[in-house]
Structure formats: structure tokens, C-alpha cells
C-alpha positions, -999 to +999 in steps of 0.1 A: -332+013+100-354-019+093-360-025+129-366+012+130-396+010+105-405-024+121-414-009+153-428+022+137-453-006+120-456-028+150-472+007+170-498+002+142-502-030+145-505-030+180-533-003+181-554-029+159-547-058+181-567-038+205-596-033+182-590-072+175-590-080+210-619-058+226-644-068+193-642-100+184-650-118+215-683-096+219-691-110+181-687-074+169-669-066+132-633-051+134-638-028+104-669-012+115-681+012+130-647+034+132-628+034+165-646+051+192-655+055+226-675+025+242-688+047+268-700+075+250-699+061+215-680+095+203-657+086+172-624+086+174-606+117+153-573+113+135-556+129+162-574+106+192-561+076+175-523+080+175-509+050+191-496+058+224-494+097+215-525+104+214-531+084+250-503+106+263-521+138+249-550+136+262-537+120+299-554+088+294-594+102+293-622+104+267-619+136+246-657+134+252-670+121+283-640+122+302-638+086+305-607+068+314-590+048+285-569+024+303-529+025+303-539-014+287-542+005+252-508+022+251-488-009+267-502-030+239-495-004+215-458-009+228-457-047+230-469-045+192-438-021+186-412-045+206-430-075+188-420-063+153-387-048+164-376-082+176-394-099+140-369-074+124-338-088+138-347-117+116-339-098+078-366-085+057-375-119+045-388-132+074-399-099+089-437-094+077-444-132+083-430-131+121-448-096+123-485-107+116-474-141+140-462-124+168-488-099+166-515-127+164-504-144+193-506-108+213-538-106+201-549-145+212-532-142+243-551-113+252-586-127+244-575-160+264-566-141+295-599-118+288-625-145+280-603-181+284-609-186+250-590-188+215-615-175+188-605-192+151-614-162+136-584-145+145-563-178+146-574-183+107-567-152+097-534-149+115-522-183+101-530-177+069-513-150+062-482-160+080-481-190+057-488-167+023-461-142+035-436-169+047-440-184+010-435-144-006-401-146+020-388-182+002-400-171-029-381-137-027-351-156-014-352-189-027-349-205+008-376-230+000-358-250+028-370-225+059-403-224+042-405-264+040-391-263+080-424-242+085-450-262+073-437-294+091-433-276+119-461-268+121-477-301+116-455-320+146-465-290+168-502-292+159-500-333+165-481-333+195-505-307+215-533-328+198-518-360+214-518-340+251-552-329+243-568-367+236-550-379+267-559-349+288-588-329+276-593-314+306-555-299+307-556-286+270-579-271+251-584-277+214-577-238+213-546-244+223-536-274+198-548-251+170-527-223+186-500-246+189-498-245+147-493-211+147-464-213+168-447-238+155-449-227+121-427-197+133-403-216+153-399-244+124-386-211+102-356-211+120-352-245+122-375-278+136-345-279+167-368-248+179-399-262+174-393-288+205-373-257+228-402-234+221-427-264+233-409-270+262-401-232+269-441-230+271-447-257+293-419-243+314-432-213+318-469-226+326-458-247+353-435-219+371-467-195+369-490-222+382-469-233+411-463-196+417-502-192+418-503-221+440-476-207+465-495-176+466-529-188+471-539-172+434-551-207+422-565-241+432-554-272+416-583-275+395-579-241+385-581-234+347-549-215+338-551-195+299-522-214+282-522-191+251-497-165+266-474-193+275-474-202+240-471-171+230-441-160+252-422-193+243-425-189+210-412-154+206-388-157+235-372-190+211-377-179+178-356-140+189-329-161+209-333-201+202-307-196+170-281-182+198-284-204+222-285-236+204-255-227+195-238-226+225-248-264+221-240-280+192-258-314+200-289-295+194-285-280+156 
């Protein structure tokens, strides 16, 4: 039932992430003016702004202008639902904190691959609530331990992408290294054994895609590559099945 409700959130959460990502990087407020069209302008009525029903209802166009809404809305809408499922596997504890994190770095990877950027307006906001909802989670619990694990995760993240960044500026952005906070701060929940996996698991992933680019003609070597999904997608793939599979391999808890 909690991964239920989860998901039922995360379809929420995910429509915002769409607002997030579509109006912050054109400087434009996420509160206001009410969701609506930005062909037409026509505001968006209760029933318009379902997530992923209301796409389905009205076959993917404008109620107004006809316009085509694209299938980008409703496949975010779903990520968001599958993010906070997965952040419900985790107990109610850790839940809302893993929630807002996962659903941040959606929202960040999306804005990278858009504009090759990671805006610290969303990055502040997202990290500061993870942290206040990770401490409600010890607090409720008394696991001040996973909340301490956190926090200095998220320190030797932040310092070792910094360390890459001063010896390659060129290869990593400071976005990233202040992404890299974020993550780590969810993977050091679950232990700082995760913190290193989900680093490598993002590096991994970066260099299969860029040789695949590469291979297929996609990508020069000077090529700037957005490294915020790879952070993204190493961090949830570690912090949902790092626990497991470290412990197939003791040497590693």
C-alpha cells in the first residue's frame, strides 16, 4: 500500500517536474501564472491537468488550439510515479526524503539535456529539503546514524567531483560537483559503501554512452556530453539495488 500511495504521489510530483523543467530555465516563476498552454496561453482546467489521464483524454492536443502536447509530459509524469515507487521500497522513513531527491534529479537531468545546464535554484531547493526531511526520518526513527552517513556523504561526494573539476574543468562542470552533493547525500543514507558504487556507476554509464556516441557518429571527442542524467541514473539505480548487491560481496559492507 505505501508504494501504492508513493506512486500515486510521484504522478504529482512528476507533473510539477514538468512545470520545473519547462519554466525555470526561461527565468519564468513556477507558481505563476497557472498551468496553461504556451501556444495559446489557454489555462489549464482541473480536468486538463490530470497527470497522464488527462493527456490520454484528450489524445495528446490542446483543448484549445489543437496544439500537440508532447508524449514528453505523460512519460515524465510516469518516471515521477516509478521514482517514488522505487523511494517507497525504502520504509516510510526514508521515503519523502528519497521522493523530493529522486524527483530533483529528474528534474535537473531534464534541464541539462534541454539547456546543458544545472540551475541552483532547483538544486537548492531540492537539497534542502532532502536534508530537512532526512533529519524528520532520523528524528522519527532515531537512526541518527543513516542521517550522519548522509551528510558526509555528501561532503566526500561534493569534494571528490570538486577534485575532477580543478584538474579537468573542461570535463566537469561545477553543476555537476554541486549535483554530485545531492546524490551522494542519498546514497550515503544507505550507507558511504554506496556513495563510491553510485560514483563509479555514473561514470560507467557516461563512458558507455559516449563511446556509443562515438561508434555511431552521434559525437566528436570534444563533444560536450550533459553528465547530470548519469548522475542521476547512478544514484537511483544504487541507492534501489546497491544494499542487494553489496551483499552478495561482503568485502564491500
Amino acid at each position: 500500500m505505501l508504494i501504492v500511495l508513493a506512486a500515486a504521489f510521484g504522478l504529482c510530483l512528476g507533473s510539477f517536474v514538468n512545470v520545473v523543467a519547462w519554466r525555470v530555465p526561461r527565468g519564468e516563476s513556477v507558481n505563476r501564472p497557472p498551468s496553461h498552454c504556451p501556444r495559446c496561453d489557454h489555462e489549464l482546467s482541473w480536468w486538463e491537468n490530470v497527470p497522464v489521464a488527462s493527456w490520454l483524454a484528450l489524445a495528446g492536443r490542446c483543448h484549445s488550439c489543437d496544439g500537440r502536447i508532447p508524449v514528453r509530459y505523460p512519460l515524465v509524469e510516469l518516471a515521477g510515479a516509478a521514482l517514488c515507487a522505487l523511494a517507497g521500497l525504502h520504509g516510510l522513513a526514508a521515503l519523502p526524503a528519497l521522493a523530493v531527491g529522486f524527483t530533483t534529479l529528474l528534474a535537473l537531468s531534464l534541464i541539462d539535456l534541454d539547456c546543458r545546464r544545472v540551475p541552483n535554484r532547483v538544486l537548492a531547493v531540492g537539497l534542502a529539503l532532502s536534508v530537512a526531511l532526512f533529519v524528520a526520518g532520523a528524528a522519527a526513527t532515531g537512526d541518527w546514524a543513516a542521517l550522519g552517513r548522509a551528510v558526509a556523504g555528501g561532503l566526500v561526494g561534493a569534494g571528490l567531483l570538486g577534485a575532477v573539476h580543478l584538474a579537468s574543468p573542461g570535463g566537469m562542470g561545477m553543476g555537476d560537483v554541486k549535483l554530485a552533493a545531492l546524490c551522494v547525500l542519498l546514497l550515503g543514507w544507505g550507507g558511504l559503501r554506496l556513495v563510491f558504487a553510485g560514483l563509479f556507476a555514473a561514470f560507467l554509464l557516461g563512458a558507455v554512452v559516449g563511446v556509443g556516441l562515438l561508434v555511431a557518429g552521434r559525437a566528436g571527442r570534444r563533444t560536450a556530453v550533459p553528465f547530470a542524467p548519469f548522475l542521476a541514473a547512478g544514484t537511483v539505480a544504487v541507492v534501489t539495488f546497491g544494499p542487494a548487491l553489496t551483499g552478495l560481496y561482503p568485502a564491500l559492507g
